[in-house]
C-alpha positions, 0 to 999 in steps of 0.5 A: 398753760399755767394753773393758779395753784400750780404757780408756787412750785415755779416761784420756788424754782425760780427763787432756788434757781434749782433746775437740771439745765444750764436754762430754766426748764420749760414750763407751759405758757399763755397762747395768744393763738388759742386766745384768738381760736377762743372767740373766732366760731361764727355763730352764722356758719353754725346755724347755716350748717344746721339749717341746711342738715334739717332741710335734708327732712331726714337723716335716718341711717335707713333713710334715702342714700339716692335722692339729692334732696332728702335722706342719709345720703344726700346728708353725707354728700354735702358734708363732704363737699363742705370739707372739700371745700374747706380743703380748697381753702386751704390749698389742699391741706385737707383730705376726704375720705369715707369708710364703710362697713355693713351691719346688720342688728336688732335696729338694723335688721338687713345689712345696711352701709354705714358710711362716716365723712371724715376730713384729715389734716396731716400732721407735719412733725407726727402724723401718725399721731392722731386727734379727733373731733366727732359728731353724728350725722344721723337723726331718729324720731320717736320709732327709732325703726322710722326712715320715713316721717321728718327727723330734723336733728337739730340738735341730736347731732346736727349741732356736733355736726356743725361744731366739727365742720366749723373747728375744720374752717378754723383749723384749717389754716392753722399748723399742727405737729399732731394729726387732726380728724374731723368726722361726721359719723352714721348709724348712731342712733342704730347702734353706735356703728359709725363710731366702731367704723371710724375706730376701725379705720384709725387702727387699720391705720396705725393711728396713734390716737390721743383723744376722740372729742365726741360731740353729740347734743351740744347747741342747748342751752336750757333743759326740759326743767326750765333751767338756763345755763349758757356758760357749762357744758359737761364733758363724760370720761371713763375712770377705768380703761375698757380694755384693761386686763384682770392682771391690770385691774389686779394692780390697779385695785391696790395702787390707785387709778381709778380715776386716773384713766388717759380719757379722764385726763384729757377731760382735764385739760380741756376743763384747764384751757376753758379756765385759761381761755374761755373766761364765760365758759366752764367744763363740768367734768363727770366721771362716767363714760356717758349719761346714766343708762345711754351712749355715744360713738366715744363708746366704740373707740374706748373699747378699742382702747383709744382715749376718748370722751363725750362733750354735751350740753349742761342740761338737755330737753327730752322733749327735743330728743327723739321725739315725733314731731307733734304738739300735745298739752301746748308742749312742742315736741321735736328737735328743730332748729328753733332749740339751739342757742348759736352763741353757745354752741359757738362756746363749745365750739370753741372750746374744741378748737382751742383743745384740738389746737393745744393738743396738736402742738405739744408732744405726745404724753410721755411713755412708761411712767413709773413710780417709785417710794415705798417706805421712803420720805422721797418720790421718784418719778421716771418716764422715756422721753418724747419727741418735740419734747422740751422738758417735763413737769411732775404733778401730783394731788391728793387722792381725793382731788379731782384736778391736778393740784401741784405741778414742778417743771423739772428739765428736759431729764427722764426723772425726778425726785420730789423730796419730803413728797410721800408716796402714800398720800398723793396721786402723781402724774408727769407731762411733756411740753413744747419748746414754745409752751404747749403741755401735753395731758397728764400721764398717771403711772403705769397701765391704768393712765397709759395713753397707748392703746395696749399697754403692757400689763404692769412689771412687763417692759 
C-alpha cells in the first residue's frame, strides 16, 4: 500500500538502483483482493442481524439465560449458530468457542456468568499470531440495573455485533497467515467483563495478539446535533502502553514515544487502507484510548498489554444510547433500529475487513527495533527479522506529524542507515512486508512501540 508522499523515496531507489539485493526490495502493493473486500459488506446481512438481536427484546447481562425467545442468553445461542453456520460454509474452516468466567460488582451484584461467542479461523503460516474484531452483545436502558423492560440495542452494540458476523461471512472463505477472531462479547455495559474475559482467554492461550479492532456504536450516521456525516468514522487508540513500566516511562519521557504506542500504529494503518481502498470513507484518528470519560472492551486488552483500539461513528446520538424507551417534548428516546444508516455501517464494516485481511497476510511487525545516531549526521536503524517476511521499509516523520511521512524500502537486511537523516529532528519506525505486498504496521524503536505483549525494559535484550 503505497502512500502519496512515500513515493519519492522509491523513485529515488529506482533511479540509483540502490538496493541491498541482487532485486529491487519489496515494497508494499496495491491489492485487488482488498479492493473486492471494500465493497462486498451487504447491507441486507446487516440489518437482518440487527433485526434479529432487537427481537430478543433485551440483551442485558442479567437479563433472561433460559428462554429461547427473550434475554441474554437466547442472544448468545443464536449468535453462535450464525457462526456455525458461516463455519459449515466454509467446510469447517471456523471454530466456536464460548469462555466464561463469574463476576461479581457494583453492577453485578451476585456473580453472574459472563459468557463471549468468539469464532476463530486459524491462521495457516502463524497461528499463534492473532487479530480480532469485537463488539458487544449486551444492551442497557436508562437504569443500567434494568433486566427487565425492552433494550433493543441497535446500535450500542448490536451494529458492532453485525459488522463481526458479516467480516466472518466475508473472510471466511478467504486465506490468512495470521490468526483471525471474531468475538461477540457480554457484560459490557456491567463493567466491561466480557473484554477481560476474551483477553484472558487469548493469554491462557499464548496468543500473540497484534490488534483488538473493538467495534461499539458504529451504524450512526447523524448525531444528537443534527450533524450528518456518512463518510467518517473515528477510531480511539492509546499514545502510551498501559502496561508500561516507570523504567520504560523514564525512557521514553526523554526519547519520545508518546505518540508512537503499537495501538497508535495500528490506528495508522487502518487510517492508510481506508485512503488506499475506501475512496468515500475516511479514518478520523483520535489520540485517546476512548471518548471523554467512558470506555469500551479494548480497555481490558490494553491492560493486558495487547494492541488495541476503538472504532465508533463520527458523531453519535445520546438520545439513542441508553435511554428507556419514551417519547418526551417530540423527542424519540431509544436505540431502535430505525437509527442505523446500513450503508454506513457497511462502510465500517468494510473498513475491518480489508484491516483484518491486510493484517492477516503480512508478517508480523518486526522485533527489537533500535536506534542509533546520537551526534551523528547519519541514522541507524536495526531490527530481528521475521518470518514470511521478505524485506523491510524504515520510516520516519517530523515529531509533530501525526501520519508516517517518509518511507525507504531497504531489502531483506536487519538494517539500515538513512544518510544526512538526523536523529534529532524526526520520529523513526521499520515495517516488515509480504513477498506479494502486504506491510505490516509501523514499529517505533524500543519499548514504547514494542508489539509484543511484555517488552523488556529498555537496554535489556
Amino acid at each position: 500500500m503505497l502512500r502519496p508522499m512515500q513515493l519519492l523515496p522509491f523513485i529515488l531507489l529506482a533511479a540509483t538502483g540502490a538496493s541491498h539485493a541482487a532485486q529491487a526490495p519489496a515494497a508494499p502493493r496495491e491489492q485487488p483482493a482488498l479492493h473486492a473486500l471494500a465493497g462486498a459488506p451487504s447491507e441486507a446481512e446487516l440489518h437482518a442481524t440487527i433485526a434479529t438481536l432487537v427481537g430478543f427484546g433485551t440483551r442485558h447481562t442479567l437479563s433472561d439465560t433460559k428462554s429461547d425467545t427473550r434475554g441474554i442468553g437466547a442472544a448468545r445461542r443464536w449468535v453462535k449458530s450464525r457462526f456455525e453456520a458461516i463455519a459449515r460454509d466454509c467446510g469447517g474452516c471456523i471454530e466456536v468457542v464460548t469462555p466464561a468466567q463469574a463476576f461479581s460488582g457494583k453492577r453485578m451484584p451476585t456473580p453472574t456468568e459472563v459468557m463471549d461467542v468468539v469464532a476463530i479461523k486459524r491462521g495457516k503460516r502463524d497461528p499463534q499470531r492473532v487479530i480480532v474484531m469485537t463488539g458487544h452483545l449486551d444492551s442497557r436502558v436508562s437504569d443500567v440495573m434494568d433486566a427487565s423492560s425492552d433494550a433493543p440495542g441497535a446500535n450500542d452494540d448490536a451494529s458492532g455485533v453485525a459488522a463481526l458476523i458479516e467480516a466472518a461471512r466475508l473472510l471466511s472463505k478467504q486465506t490468512n497467515d495470521a490468526t483471525l477472531v471474531f468475538a461477540a462479547l457480554s457484560g459490557e455495559e456491567q463493567g466491561l467483563y466480557g473484554g477481560k474475559v476474551l483477553a484472558d482467554y487469548a493469554a491462557a492461550h499464548g496468543w500473540r495478539v497484534e490488534a483488538d479492532l473493538n467495534n461499539d456504536i458504529v451504524g450512526n450516521s447523524r448525531g444528537q446535533n443534527g450533524v450528518a456525516d456518512s463518510s467518517t468514522v473515528r477510531v480511539f487508540s492509546e499514545g502510551t502502553r498501559s502496561n508500561e513500566t516507570p523504567a520504560q516511562a523514564n525512557y521514553r519521557r526523554y526519547h519520545g514515544g508518546e505518540v508512537d504506542s503499537p495501538s497508535r500504529n495500528v490506528a495508522r494503518t487502518m487510517a492508510a487502507l481506508a485512503d488506499a481502498y475506501l475512496p468515500d470513507f475516511r479514518v478520523r484518528m483520535v489520540y485517546r484510548t476512548d471518548r471523554y470519560g467512558r470506555g469500551g472492551d479494548q480497555v481490558p486488552f490494553l491492560e493486558a498489554g495487547y494492541p488495541a483500539v476503538r472504532v465508533t461513528e463520527a458523531h453519535e446520538d445520546y438520545t439513542r444510547q441508553h435511554q428507556d424507551l419514551r417519547t418526551e417534548h417530540g423527542i424519540h428516546y431509544g436505540d431502535t433500529i430505525d437509527g442505523i444508516d446500513f450503508r454506513y455501517l457497511a462502510r465500517v464494516t468494510a473498513l475491518n475487513t480489508i484491516t483484518m485481511a491486510a493484517l492477516s497476510r503480512a508478517p508480523a511487525p518486526p522485533e527489537g527495533i533500535d536506534i542509533a545516531g546520537a551526534v551523528a549526521t547519519d541514522t541507524t536503524l536495526k531490527w530481528r527479522k521475521v518470518p514470511g517476511a521478505a524485506g523491510y521499509r524504515v520510516h520516519w516523520r517530523d515529531t509533530t506529524a501525526a501520519k508516517w511521512q517518509y518511507a525507504r524500502a531497504v531489502g531483506d537486511v536487519d538494517h539500515a542507515v538513512l544518510p544526512d537523516v538526523v536523529i534529532d529532528d524526526w520520529f523513526f519506525g521499520v515495517s516488515a512486508v509480504s513477498v506479494d505486498g502486504y506491510e505490516s504496521p509501523v514499529v517505533f524503536p524500543g519499548d514504547a512501540g514494542s508489539f509484543a505483549r511484555s517488552p523488556a525494559p529498555a537496554g535489556q535484550p
